[in-house]
TORVO-723434 format. One record per residue: x, y, z of N, C-alpha, C in turn. Coordinates in steps of 0.1 Angstrom, whole numbers, plus 2048, in hexadecimal, padded with zeros to 3 digits. Example, Ala and Ser with C-alpha at 12.3 -4.5 7.8 and 13.67 -1.06 7.14 Angstrom:
BEGIN
nX,nY,nZ,caX,caY,caZ,cX,cY,cZ
884,7C7,84E,87B,7D3,84E,884,7DF,84E .
880,7EA,847,889,7F5,847,881,800,84F .
// end
This chain:
BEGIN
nX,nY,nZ,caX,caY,caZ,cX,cY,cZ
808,7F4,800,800,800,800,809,80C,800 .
807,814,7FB,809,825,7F9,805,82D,803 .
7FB,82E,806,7F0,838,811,7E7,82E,818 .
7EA,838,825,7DD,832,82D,7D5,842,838 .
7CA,83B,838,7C3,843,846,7BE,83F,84F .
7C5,844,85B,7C1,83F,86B,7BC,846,871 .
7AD,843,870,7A4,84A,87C,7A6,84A,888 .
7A3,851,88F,7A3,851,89E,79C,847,8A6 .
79C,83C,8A9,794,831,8AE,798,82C,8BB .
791,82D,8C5,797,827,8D0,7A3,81D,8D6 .
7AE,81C,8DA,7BA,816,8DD,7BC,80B,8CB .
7BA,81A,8BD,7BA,80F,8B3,7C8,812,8B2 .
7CF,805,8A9,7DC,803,8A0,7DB,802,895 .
7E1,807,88B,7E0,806,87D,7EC,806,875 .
7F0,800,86A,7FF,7FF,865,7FA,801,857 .
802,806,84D,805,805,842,810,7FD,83F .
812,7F3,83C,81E,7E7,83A,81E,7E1,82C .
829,7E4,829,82C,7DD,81D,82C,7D0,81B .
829,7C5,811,828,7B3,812,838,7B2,806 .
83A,7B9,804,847,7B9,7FC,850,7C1,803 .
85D,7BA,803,86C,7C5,807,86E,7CC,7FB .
878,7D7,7FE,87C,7E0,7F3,88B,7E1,7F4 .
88F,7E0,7E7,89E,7E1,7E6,8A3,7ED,7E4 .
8AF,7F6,7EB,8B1,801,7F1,8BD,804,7EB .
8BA,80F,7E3,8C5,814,7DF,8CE,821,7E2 .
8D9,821,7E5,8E1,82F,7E7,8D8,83C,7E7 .
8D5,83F,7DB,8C9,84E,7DB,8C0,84D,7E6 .
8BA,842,7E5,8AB,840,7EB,8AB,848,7F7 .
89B,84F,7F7,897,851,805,884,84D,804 .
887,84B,812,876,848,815,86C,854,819 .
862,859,813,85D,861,810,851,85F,80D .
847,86B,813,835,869,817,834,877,817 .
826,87B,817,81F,886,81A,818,87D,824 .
815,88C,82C,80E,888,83A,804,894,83F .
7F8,890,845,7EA,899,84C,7EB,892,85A .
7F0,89E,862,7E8,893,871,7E1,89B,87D .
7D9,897,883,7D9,89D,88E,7D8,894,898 .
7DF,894,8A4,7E2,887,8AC,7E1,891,8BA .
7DF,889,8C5,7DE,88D,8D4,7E9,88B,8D7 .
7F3,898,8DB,7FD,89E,8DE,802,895,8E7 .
80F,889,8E9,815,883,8F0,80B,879,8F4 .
803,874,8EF,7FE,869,8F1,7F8,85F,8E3 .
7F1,864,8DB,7F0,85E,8CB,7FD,863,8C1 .
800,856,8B9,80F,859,8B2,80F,850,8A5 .
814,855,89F,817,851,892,828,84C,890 .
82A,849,88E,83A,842,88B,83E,836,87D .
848,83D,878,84D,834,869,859,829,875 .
855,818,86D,860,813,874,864,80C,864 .
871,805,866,878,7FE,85F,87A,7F1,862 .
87E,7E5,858,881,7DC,85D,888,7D0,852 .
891,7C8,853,897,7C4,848,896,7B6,848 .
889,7AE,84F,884,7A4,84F,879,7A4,84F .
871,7AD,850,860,7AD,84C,859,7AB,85E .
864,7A6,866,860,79C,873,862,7A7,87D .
870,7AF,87F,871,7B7,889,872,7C7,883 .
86B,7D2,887,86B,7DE,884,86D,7E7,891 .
875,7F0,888,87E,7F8,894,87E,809,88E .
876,813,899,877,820,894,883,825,886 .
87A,827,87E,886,82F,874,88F,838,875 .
888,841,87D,889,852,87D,883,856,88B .
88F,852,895,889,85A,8A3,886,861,8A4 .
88C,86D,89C,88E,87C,89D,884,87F,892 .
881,881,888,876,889,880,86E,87B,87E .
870,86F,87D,863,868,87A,85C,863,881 .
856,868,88D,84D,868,898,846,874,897 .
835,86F,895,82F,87A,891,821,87A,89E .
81D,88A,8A3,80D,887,8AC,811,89A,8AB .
806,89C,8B3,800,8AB,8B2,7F8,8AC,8A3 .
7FC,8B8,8A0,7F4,8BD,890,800,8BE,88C .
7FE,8BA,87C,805,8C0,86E,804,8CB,869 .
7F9,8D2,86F,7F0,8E2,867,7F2,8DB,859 .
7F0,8D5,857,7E9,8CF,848,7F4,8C6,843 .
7F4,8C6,832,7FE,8BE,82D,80C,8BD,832 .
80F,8B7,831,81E,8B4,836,82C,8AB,82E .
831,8B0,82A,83C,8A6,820,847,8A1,82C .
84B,892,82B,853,88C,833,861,886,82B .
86B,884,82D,874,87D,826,883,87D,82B .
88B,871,82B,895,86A,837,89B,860,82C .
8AB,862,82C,8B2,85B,824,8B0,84F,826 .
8B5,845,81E,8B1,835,81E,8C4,833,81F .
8C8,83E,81E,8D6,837,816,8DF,82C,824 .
8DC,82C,82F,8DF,821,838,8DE,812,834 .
8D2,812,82E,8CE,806,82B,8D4,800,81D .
8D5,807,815,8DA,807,80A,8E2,7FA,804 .
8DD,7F2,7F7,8E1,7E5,7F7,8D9,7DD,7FE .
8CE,7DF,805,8C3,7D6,80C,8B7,7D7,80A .
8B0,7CB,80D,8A3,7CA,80D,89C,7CD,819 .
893,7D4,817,88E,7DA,823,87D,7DD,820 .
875,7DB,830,86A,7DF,82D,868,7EF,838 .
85D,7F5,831,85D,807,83B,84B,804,83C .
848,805,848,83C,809,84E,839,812,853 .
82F,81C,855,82A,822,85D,820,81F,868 .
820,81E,872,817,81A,87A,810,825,885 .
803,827,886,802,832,890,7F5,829,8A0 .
7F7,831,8A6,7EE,82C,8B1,7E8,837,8B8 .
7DD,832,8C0,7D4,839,8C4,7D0,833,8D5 .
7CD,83B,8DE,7C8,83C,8E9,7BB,83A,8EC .
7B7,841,8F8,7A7,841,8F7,7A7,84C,8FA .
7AB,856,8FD,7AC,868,8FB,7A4,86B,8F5 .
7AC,879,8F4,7A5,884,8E6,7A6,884,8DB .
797,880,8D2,795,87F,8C9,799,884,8BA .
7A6,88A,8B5,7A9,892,8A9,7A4,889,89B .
7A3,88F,891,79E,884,884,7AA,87C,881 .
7B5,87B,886,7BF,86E,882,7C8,871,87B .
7CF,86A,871,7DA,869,86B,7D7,865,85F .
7DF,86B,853,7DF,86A,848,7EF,867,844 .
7EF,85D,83B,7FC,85E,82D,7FB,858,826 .
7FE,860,819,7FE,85F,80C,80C,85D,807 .
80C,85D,7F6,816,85B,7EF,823,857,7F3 .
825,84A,7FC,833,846,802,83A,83B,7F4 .
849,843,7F5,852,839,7F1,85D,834,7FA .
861,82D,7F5,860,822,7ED,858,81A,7F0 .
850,80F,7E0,844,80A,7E4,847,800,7D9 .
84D,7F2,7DD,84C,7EA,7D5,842,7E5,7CD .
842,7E6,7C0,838,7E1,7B6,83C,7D9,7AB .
832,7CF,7A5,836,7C5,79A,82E,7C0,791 .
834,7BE,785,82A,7BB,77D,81E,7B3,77A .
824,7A5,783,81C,79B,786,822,796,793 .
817,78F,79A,818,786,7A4,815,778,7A5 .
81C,76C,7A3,817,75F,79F,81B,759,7A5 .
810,74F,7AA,815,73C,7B2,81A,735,7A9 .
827,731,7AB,82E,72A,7A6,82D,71D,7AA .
82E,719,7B8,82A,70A,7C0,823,70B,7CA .
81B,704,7CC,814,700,7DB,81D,6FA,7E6 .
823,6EC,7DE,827,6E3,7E7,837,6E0,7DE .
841,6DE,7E4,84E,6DE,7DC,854,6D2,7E4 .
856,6CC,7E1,85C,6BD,7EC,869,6BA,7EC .
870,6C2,7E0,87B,6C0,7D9,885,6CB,7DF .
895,6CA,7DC,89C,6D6,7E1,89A,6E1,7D7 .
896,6DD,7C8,897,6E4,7BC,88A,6E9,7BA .
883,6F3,7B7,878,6F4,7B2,87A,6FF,7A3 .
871,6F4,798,878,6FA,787,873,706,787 .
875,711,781,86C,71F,784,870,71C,774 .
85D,71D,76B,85E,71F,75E,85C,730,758 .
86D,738,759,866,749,75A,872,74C,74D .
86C,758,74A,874,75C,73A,879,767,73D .
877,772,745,87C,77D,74C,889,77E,753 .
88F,783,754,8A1,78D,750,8A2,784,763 .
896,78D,76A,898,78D,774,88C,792,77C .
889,784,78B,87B,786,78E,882,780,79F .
878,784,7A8,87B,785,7B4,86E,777,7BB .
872,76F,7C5,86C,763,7CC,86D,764,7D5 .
863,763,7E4,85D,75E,7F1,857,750,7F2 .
85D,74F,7FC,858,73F,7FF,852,740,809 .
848,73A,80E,83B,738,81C,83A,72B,821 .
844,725,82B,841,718,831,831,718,839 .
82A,70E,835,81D,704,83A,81C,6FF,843 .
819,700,850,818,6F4,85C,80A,6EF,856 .
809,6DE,85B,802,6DA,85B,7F6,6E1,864 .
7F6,6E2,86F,7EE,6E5,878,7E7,6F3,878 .
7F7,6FD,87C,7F4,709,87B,7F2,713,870 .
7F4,70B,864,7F3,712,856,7FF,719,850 .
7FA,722,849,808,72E,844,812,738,850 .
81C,736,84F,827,736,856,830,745,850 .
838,74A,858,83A,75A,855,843,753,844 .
83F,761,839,845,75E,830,851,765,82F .
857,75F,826,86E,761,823,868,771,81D .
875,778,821,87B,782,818,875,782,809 .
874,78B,803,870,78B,7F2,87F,78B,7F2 .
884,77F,7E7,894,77E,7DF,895,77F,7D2 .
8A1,786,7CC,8A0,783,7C1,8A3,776,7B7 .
8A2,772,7AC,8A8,768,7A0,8A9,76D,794 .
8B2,768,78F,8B8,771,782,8BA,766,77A .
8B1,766,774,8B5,758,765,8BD,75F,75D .
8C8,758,75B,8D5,75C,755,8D3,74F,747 .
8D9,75B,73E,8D2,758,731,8DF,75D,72A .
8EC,75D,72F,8F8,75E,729,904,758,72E .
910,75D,72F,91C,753,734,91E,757,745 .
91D,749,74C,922,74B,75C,934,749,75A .
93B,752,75C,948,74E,75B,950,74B,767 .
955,743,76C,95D,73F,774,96E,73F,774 .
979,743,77A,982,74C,778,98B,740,788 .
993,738,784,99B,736,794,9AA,72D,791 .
9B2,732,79B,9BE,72A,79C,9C1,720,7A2 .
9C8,718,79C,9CE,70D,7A1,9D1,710,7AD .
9CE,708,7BA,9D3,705,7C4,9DB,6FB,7CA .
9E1,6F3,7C0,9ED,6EC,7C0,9F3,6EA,7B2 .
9FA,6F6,7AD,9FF,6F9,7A0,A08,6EB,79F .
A0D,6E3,7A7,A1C,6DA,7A6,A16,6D0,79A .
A08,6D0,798,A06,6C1,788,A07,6CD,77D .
A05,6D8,77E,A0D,6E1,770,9FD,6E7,76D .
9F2,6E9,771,9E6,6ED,76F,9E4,6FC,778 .
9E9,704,76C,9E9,715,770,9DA,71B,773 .
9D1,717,772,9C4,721,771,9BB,715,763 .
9AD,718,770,9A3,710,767,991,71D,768 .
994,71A,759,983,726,758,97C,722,752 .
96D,721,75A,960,71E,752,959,727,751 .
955,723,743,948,72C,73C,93D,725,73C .
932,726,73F,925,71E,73E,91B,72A,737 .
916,722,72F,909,729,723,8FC,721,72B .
8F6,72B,732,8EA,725,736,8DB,721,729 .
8E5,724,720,8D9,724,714,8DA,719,709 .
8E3,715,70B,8E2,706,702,8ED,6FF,70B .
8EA,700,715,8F3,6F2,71E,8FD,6EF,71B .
906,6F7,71C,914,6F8,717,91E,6FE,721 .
929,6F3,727,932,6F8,72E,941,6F9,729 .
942,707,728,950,704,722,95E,703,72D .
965,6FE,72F,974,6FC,735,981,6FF,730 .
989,705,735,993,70B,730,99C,706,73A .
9A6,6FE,736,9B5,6FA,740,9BE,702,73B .
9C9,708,745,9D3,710,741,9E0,702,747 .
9E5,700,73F,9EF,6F4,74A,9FB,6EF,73C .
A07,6F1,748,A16,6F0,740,A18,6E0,73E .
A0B,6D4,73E,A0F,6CA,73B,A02,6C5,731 .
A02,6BD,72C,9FB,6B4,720,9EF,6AB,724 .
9F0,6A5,734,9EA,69C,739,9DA,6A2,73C .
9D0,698,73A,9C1,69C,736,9C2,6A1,746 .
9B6,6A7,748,9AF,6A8,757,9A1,6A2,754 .
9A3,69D,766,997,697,767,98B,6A3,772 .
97C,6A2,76E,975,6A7,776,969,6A0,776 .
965,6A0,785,959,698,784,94C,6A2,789 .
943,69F,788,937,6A8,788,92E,6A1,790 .
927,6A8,79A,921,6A5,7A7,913,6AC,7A7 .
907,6A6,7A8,8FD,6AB,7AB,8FD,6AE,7BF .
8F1,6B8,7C1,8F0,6BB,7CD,8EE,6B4,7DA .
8EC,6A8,7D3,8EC,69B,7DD,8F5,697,7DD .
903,69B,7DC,913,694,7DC,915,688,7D0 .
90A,686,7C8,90B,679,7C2,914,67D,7B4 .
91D,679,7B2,925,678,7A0,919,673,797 .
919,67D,78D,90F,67D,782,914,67F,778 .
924,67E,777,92B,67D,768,93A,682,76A .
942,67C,764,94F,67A,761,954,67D,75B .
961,689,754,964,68E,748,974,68F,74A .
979,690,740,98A,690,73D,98B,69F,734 .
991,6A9,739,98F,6B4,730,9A4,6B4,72B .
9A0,6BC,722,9AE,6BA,71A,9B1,6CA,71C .
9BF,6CC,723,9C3,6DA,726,9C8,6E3,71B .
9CB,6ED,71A,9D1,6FD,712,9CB,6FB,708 .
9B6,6F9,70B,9B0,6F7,6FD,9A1,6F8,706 .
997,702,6FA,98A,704,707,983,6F4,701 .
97C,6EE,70B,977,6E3,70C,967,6E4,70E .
961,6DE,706,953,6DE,706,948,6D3,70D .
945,6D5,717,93D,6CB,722,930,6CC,71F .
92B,6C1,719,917,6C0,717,90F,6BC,725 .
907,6C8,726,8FF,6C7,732,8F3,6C3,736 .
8EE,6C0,725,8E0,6BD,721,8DC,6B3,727 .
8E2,6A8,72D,8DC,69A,734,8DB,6A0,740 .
8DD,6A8,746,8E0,6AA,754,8D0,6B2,756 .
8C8,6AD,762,8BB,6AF,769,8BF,6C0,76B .
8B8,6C8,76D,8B7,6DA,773,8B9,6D8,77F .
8C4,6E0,783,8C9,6E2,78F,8D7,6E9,797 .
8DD,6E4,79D,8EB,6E9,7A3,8F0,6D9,79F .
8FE,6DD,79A,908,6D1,79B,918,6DC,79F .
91C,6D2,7A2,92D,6D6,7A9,939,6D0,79F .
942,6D1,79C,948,6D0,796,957,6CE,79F .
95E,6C4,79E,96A,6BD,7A3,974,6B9,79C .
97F,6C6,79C,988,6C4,799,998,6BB,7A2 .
992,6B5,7A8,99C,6B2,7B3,9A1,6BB,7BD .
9AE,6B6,7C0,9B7,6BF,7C5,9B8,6CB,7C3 .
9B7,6CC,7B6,9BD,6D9,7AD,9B7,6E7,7B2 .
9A9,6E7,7BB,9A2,6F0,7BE,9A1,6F1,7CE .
99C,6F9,7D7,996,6F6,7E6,987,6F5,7E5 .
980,6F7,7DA,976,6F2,7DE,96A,6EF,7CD .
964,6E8,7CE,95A,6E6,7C3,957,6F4,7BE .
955,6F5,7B0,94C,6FF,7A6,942,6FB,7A7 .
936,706,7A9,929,700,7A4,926,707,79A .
918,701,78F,916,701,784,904,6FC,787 .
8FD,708,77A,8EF,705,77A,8ED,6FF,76F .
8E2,6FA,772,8DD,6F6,766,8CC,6F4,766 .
8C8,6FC,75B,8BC,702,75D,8B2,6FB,74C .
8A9,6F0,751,8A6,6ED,740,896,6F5,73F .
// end
């Protein structure tokens, strides 16, 4: 929501709360117009923040605490740039007593205010570690909502983003035990026609071996790549998912690699 209006209602609470986080950039600030009239030290209006949706904490001790009168419109606005690089949600929340009666609180036109073009269920039930997302877009953002049986819908995840990558993932690393003569190994993966390319840099002739690991530790294929020459690995048999890649020794730890059909 953008705006809201909070009447004066006996010991009422009222929030404007966002159901999406907002991603915070350097410029950004958070910004409303504001009408209020509130009972002086006892009805209050307050902007909080919060960067899990779960715990919110005053934004703006000092100007974003609002009660008395506005004498009318009012423009409000407070850097974001703290946050900056994060996902965050901004609420306003105001409260009321059983006092004196003023007509309440008003705000309008607040940013930031995450919006999207569409909103879609993708799964009900996912049983699997993998769930296939069929999307054609550069780049789209996913929440997840665990189910108790009993008690139902359960607090939902952060909005994240996903980026279907539709060009080359390049990978860049050195040998960690140069002494077999294997200077530097780089992969290129084409997530578009299942194509991994390999590149060995090495002052000797002998093939390398790498074995390929799905996320269940299991070997799901075995290759001999031929060094100071880029090598082309077919990925098309391989199910959608994460696999790791093992080069022996030669590395401290597995490459991973997607693969998306």
């Amino acid at each position: 929501p953008n705006s809201l209006m909070a009447q004066n209602i006996v010991f009422s609470h009222s929030v404007c709360e966002p159901i999406y986080s907002s991603k915070i950039d350097i410029s950004d600030s958070f910004s409303c117009w504001l009408w209020y009239d509130l009972e002086d030290s006892f009805d209050m209006a307050l902007v909080e923040i919060s960067e899990d949706g779960m715990e919110y904490l005053a934004f703006d001790t000092i100007g974003g605490i609002f009660n008395e009168s506005s004498f009318g419109w009012k423009y409000y606005s407070k850097s974001l740039s703290d946050y900056a690089g994060k996902e965050v949600f901004i609420r306003t929340r105001v409260m009321f007593d059983d006092g004196t009666f003023g007509p309440g609180f008003y705000i309008d036109d607040i940013y930031p205010v995450t919006r999207f073009v569409k909103d879609s269920l993708y799964a009900t039930v996912s049983a699997d570690t993998f769930l296939q997302l069929n999307q054609s877009d550069s780049a789209f953002y996913f929440s997840v909502q665990p189910v108790h049986s009993e008690r139902g819908p359960l607090i939902k995840s952060m909005r994240m983003p996903f980026y279907y990558q539709t060009g080359l993932l390049n990978q860049d690393f050195l040998n960690d035990n140069s002494k077999d003569g294997v200077n530097e190994i780089s992969l290129f993966q084409s997530m578009t026609n299942k194509i991994l390319f390999v590149k060995i840099i090495s002052e000797k002739t002998n093939p390398l071996e790498c074995q390929i690991f799905n996320s269940a530790g299991q070997r799901v294929d075995r290759i001999l790549l031929k060094p100071n020459c880029i090598n082309e690995v077919n990925l098309s048999s391989l199910k959608s998912g994460e696999y790791f890649l093992d080069f022996g020794n030669r590395t401290n730890k597995a490459r991973k690699i997607i693969v998306i059909k």
